[in-house]
N, C-alpha and C positions, 0 to 999 in steps of 0.2 A: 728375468730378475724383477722386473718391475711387477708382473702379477704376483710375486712372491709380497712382496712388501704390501701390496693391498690388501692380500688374506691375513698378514700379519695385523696391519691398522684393525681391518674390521674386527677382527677376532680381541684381539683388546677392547672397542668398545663394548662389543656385549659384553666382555666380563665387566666392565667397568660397571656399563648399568646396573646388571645385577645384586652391585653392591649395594646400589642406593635403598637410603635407610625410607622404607615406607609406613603408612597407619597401617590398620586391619583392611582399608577398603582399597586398598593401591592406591595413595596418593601419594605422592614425592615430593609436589612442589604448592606452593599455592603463588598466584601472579594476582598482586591487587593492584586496581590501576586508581593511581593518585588522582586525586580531584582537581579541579582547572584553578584553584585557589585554598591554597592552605590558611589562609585570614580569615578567622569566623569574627562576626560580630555576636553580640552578646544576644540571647535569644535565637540565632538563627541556626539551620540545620544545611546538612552537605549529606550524600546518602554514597557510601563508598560500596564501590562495585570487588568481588573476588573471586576467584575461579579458582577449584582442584585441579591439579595435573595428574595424571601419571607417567609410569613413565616413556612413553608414547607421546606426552605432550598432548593428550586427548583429556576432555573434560572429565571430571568422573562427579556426576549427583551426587554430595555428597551436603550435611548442615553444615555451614560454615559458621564459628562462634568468635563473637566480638567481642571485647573487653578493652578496658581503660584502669591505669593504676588510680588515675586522678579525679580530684573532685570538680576540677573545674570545666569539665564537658561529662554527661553522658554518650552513650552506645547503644541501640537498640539490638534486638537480633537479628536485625535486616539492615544495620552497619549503619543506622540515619545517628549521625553524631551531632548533637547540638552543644551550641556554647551555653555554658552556666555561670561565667564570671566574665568581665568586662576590660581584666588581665590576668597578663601571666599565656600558658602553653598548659597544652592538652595534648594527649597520646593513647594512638589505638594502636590492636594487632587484632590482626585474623587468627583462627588458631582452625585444627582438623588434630584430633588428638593432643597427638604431645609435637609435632611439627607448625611451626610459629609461622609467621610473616615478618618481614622489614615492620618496625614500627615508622610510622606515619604521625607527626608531630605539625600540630597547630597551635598558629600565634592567635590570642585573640584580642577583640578590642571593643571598648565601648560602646553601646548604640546611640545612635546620632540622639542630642537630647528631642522629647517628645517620642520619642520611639521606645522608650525602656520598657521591658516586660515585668520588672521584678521591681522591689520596694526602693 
């Protein structure tokens, strides 16, 4: 009985997987790992790291594109996000098609006076 029940588990997962909704390049998931400080100061940068999955959980080479709705940080294509206001909150996502990331939400804050970049 019991080896019945295992063939039943396994066999549900693969169906399961196969549901999941992928890009063109097999990816599934993307896993962006948070930075040791969500606090930017004004002028400074944080470079966020993100990996494709498939669904193996195995990398897949894929561009990874950054974007921000806001104006008070940019994005590079290489995810380096700098602060551009001295308050207020900034927000990225990863994206690989049309499959998003958790947005990632930064508080930011003043530079110490004598340190300011901007006018």
């Amino acid at each position: 009985m019991r080896s019945r029940l295992m063939i039943g588990w396994t066999l549900m997962g693969v169906i399961g997987c196969s549901d999941l909704p992928t890009t063109g390049d097999g990816v599934v998931s993307l896993q962006v790992v948070n930075p040791a400080t969500q606090l930017l100061t004004e002028g400074s940068s944080v470079t966020l790291i993100a990996r494709a999955l498939d669904a193996d959980g195995e990398e897949v080479a894929v561009a990874i594109a950054w974007s921000t709705p806001d104006t008070t940080i940019s994005v590079t294509d290489a995810g380096v996000v700098t602060a551009l206001a001295a308050s207020g909150t900034g927000r990225v996502q990863a994206a690989v098609g049309r499959l998003r990331s958790n947005i990632i939400t930064f508080s930011l804050q003043p530079a110490p006076s004598g340190l300011r970049t901007g006018p």
